[in-house]
Every structure is written in C-alpha cells, then in structure tokens.
Residue, then its C-alpha position, 0 to 999 in steps of 0.5 A: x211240665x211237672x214232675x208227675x207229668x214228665x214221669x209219665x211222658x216217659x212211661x210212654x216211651x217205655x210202654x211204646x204209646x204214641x198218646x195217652x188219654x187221661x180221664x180220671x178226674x182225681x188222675x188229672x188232679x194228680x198231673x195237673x192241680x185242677x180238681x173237678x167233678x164233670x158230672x157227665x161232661x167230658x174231662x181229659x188231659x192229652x198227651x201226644x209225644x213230643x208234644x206239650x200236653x193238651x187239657x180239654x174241660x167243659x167250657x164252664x171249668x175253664x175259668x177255674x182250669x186256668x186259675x189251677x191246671x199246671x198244663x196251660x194249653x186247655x180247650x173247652x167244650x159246650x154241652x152241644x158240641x161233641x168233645x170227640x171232635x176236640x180229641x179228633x182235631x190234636x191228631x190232625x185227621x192222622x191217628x195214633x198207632x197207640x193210644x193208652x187210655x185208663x179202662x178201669x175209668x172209661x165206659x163202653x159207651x165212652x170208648x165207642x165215642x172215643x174209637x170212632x173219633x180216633x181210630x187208634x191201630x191199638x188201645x192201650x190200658x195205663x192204669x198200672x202206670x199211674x197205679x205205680x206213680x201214685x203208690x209213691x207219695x211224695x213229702x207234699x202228699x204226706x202233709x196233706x194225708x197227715x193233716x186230714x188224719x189229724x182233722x178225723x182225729x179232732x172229729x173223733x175226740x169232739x164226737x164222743x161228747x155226744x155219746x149219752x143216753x138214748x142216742x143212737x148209731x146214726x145220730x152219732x154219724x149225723x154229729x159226725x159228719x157235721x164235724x168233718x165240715x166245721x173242722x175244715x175238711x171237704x166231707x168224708x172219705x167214705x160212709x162214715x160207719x158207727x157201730x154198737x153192740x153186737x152189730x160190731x161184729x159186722x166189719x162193714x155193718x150199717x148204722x142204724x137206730x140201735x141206742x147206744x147201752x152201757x157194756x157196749x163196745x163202740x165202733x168208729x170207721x171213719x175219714x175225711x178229705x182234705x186238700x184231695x187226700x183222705x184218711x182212714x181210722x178206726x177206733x174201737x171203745x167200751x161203754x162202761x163195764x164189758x165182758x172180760x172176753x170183749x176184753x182179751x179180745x181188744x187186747x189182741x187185735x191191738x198186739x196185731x195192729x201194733x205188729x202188722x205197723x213194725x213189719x210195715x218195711x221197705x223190702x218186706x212184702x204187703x203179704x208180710x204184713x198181713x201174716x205178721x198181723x194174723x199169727x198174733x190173731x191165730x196163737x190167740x185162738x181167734x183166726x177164724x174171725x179175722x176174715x179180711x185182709x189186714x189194709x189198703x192203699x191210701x192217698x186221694x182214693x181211700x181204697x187204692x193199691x196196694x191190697x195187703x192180703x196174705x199172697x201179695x208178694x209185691x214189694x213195699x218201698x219207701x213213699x208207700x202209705x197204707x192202712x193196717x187194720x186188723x180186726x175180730x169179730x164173734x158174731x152175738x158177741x162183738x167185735x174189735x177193730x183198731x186202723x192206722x195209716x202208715x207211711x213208709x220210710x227209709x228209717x221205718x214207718x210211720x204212723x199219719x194216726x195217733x189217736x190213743x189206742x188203749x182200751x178207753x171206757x166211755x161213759x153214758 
C-alpha cells in the first residue's frame, strides 16, 4: 500500500471503522493515481481491515484502472449489472459493524443503494479524515500546484496581448481559456472571471459584453488544472490613466495581501491571517468593502479546507497551501482584488504565484 493508503488504514482504527468506502472520484485519485470521471457509473475503493484494498470501476476504466491504480485488486461492473452486489460480495453475506463512507459525496439515492446492500450496524462519515490528510501537501504535490501556477501565469502574460479596442470581457475569457490548453494544462480550475470597470466592484461578477475603456481597471480571476492539482490567481491592472482614489485603493489591498503572506505561519491560526490582512483595510477607512474572507484551501479542488475567515481558530501547519486574497470593492467606482497561492513551510511561506503585483497600466 502506499503511503496515502496506509494513513488512512489507521485512521480507521482509530476512529473504530470496520470498512471504509471511499467514493470521491479526486479521493480515489488521491489514494490510488487512477483519475476518472464515472459520470453515473459507480466508482469505489474498499478498504475492510486487514485486508488488501479492493478497487471497483466500471467495466470500461478498467483498461486504464490497471495501467494507473497503485491498489491491484480492481473489480468491474457493466452498466446492467448492479455495483452493489460487488460491495455485497467483500463482505461475504457478513456485514460491517461500521462502515465509513464520505456524506459530503454520497446521494440519498446512493446510500439507500448502499444500506440495502450492506446492511451496516452504523455508518460513519470520514470526510474529516481524508480533509486532514489532504490539507498537508506533500513535496510532490507542491510541484504540481507550482507548475499549474506557473502555466496560469504564462496565460496571463499571453492574455493581455489581446487587450485592444473593442474587446470585450467575455472575448478575453474566450483567448483565455484557449490559452490554458495550448499552454499544457487540463482546462480551468473554475470559471474563468474578467471583469472591467465598475462590474470590478463584483467579487464574483460575470463576464459579459462590456468593451474594455481606457481608466478602466481590469480583473482577472483565473486558474488551471494541471496533473489534478489547481491553481488560483488574481491580478488586478489599470487601462491608462485611473482615478487617483482606484489608486490609493490598489495600493492598499496590495499592503494587505502582502501582510495576510507574512502571517501565513506555522502556528499562528488561518483567523490570524485573516485579521492581519483586514487591519490594513480597516486603518485605510475601507473595511466595509472587504466583505469575504481573506482565502481558501487549495490542492486538487480550488476550494477546499481550510476557510480562512476571521473566527478559524484552527491551527496552520507546515504542508498547508492556501490562497490569500484580499480585496475592496466601492460599488459605481471599482474594485481591487490581488490573489497568491501560499505554501507553508517550516522557514515560512512561500508563494507558488509570482507574477508582479505592482500597479501595471495597459494600454489599448
């Protein structure tokens, strides 16, 4: 087993599961290098105490189930036979006194599929197991966030060739998102967000067919997948001369990025840095337009634990990588928003984006 498969083993015995059922397809890429999309079909990796872990798949992964899958005992299903009965059939007719199964993931429809099959005396949620074993990244992890960060990067700086007169938000979302293929990555993390104008005062506006004008400023949210790990930027530019308030306004929200980074340490809380981004944006009289929390987790999902919100008294440790991403926003003015992905480290953090952040004017 690997090492991903072996901590969860005993978390298992150490939260008294009997089997655990794992469901998530990104979970089972986790614990075992296969990647899919079932669409419909069942997915599902099994693990019975003391016994070697068990991989079902629908019947046409299984080709590549066995090129991919660390676990080497995979059973397949066709789209008339019922996966159930496979479940059914580890157990030998004797069912677990406890079952842990993801209830974030599964359906009621699924679970009623499940319970019938497996009559469990208890089923148990282990979301918060894997949550803590993917909240620690590993060197390898690292890699891959840092090279999709680098490839979102390299979109960016080829994106804004394409900034001229009479384009429009959503054309710039089209050359986008066609540069995250041709760069290499699998496509986007999540919905690619340019915003222009006053429509930047919307932190989670959508793009539309406003023309980009000159004393704009101009918002890009964007990340990529790549080797099943994302990444999360946002950058924040002028389009020629800007207001001076637009101004003053960018420079804070980069004095508070900069400050939530260098708080970002191992046993400081995610609350911390939170507030050591907000006291920048509250002494510079904008606090009520900083209405979110200062970042997220970030790995194979773009959203993930932790949730950097001012009352997480949660502890960061070393392996964590999160986003800090502060940002104001004055309705019929504007709005400033500047995002890097941080990776925590025992001699502090790191940032996977580097992209500059000072103030850059573009030109039409």
């Amino acid at each position: 087993m690997n090492e991903a498969l072996n901590s969860l083993e005993q978390g298992m015995a150490g939260n008294g599961l009997d089997a655990l059922l794992v469901t998530d397809p990104k979970h089972v890429y986790y614990l075992t290098g296969f990647s899919s999309n079932p669409h419909e079909r069942f997915l599902g990796l099994l693990l019975i105490r003391g016994e070697e872990p068990v991989l079902i798949v629908p019947a046409l992964d299984a080709e590549a189930a066995h090129a991919a899958s660390s676990v080497t005992t995979i059973l397949t299903h066709s789209d008339t036979d019922n996966p159930y009965e496979l479940l059914k059939s580890r157990f030998g007719g004797a069912a677990p006194g406890t079952l842990g199964i993801e209830k974030e993931h599964f359906s009621v429809s699924r679970y009623e599929l499940l319970s019938a099959a497996v009559p469990a005396g208890q089923f148990s949620d282990i979301g918060h197991l894997l949550r803590a074993m993917r909240a620690k990244k590993t060197p390898e992890e690292v890699e891959r966030m840092k090279h999709a960060a680098e490839l979102v990067e390299e979109v960016l700086r080829r994106g804004l060739s394409h900034i001229k007169n009479g384009v429009t938000e959503i054309e710039l979302v089209a050359e986008l998102e066609y540069l995250m293929k041709k760069v290499g990555a699998s496509g986007p993390s999540f919905d690619t967000m340019v915003l222009s104008g006053p429509k930047t005062a919307l932190p989670h506006g959508v793009p539309g067919d406003r023309v980009i004008r000159q004393g704009d400023l101009l918002m890009f949210d964007m990340g990529v997948y790549a080797a099943g790990y994302a990444s999360d930027i946002t950058r924040t530019f002028a389009v020629g001369e800007i207001d001076a308030k637009l101004v003053e306004i960018y420079n804070t929200v980069l004095a508070a990025n900069m400050a939530g980074i260098a708080a970002s340490r191992a046993g400081a809380t995610f609350g911390s840095v939170d507030k050591a981004a907000r006291d920048v944006i509250d002494a510079a009289g904008y606090g009520e337009y900083f209405m979110h929390r200062v970042g997220h987790g970030l790995g194979m999902d773009t959203h993930e634990y932790p949730s950097l919100h001012g009352l997480n008294e949660d502890i960061i440790e070393n392996g964590n990588v999160f986003t800090v991403e502060p940002g104001i926003y004055v309705p019929g003015l504007g709005g400033v928003r500047i995002e890097d992905d941080v990776f925590i480290t025992a001699d502090g953090p790191v940032t996977l984006t580097s992209y500059p952040k000072e103030l850059t004017v573009l030109h039409l």
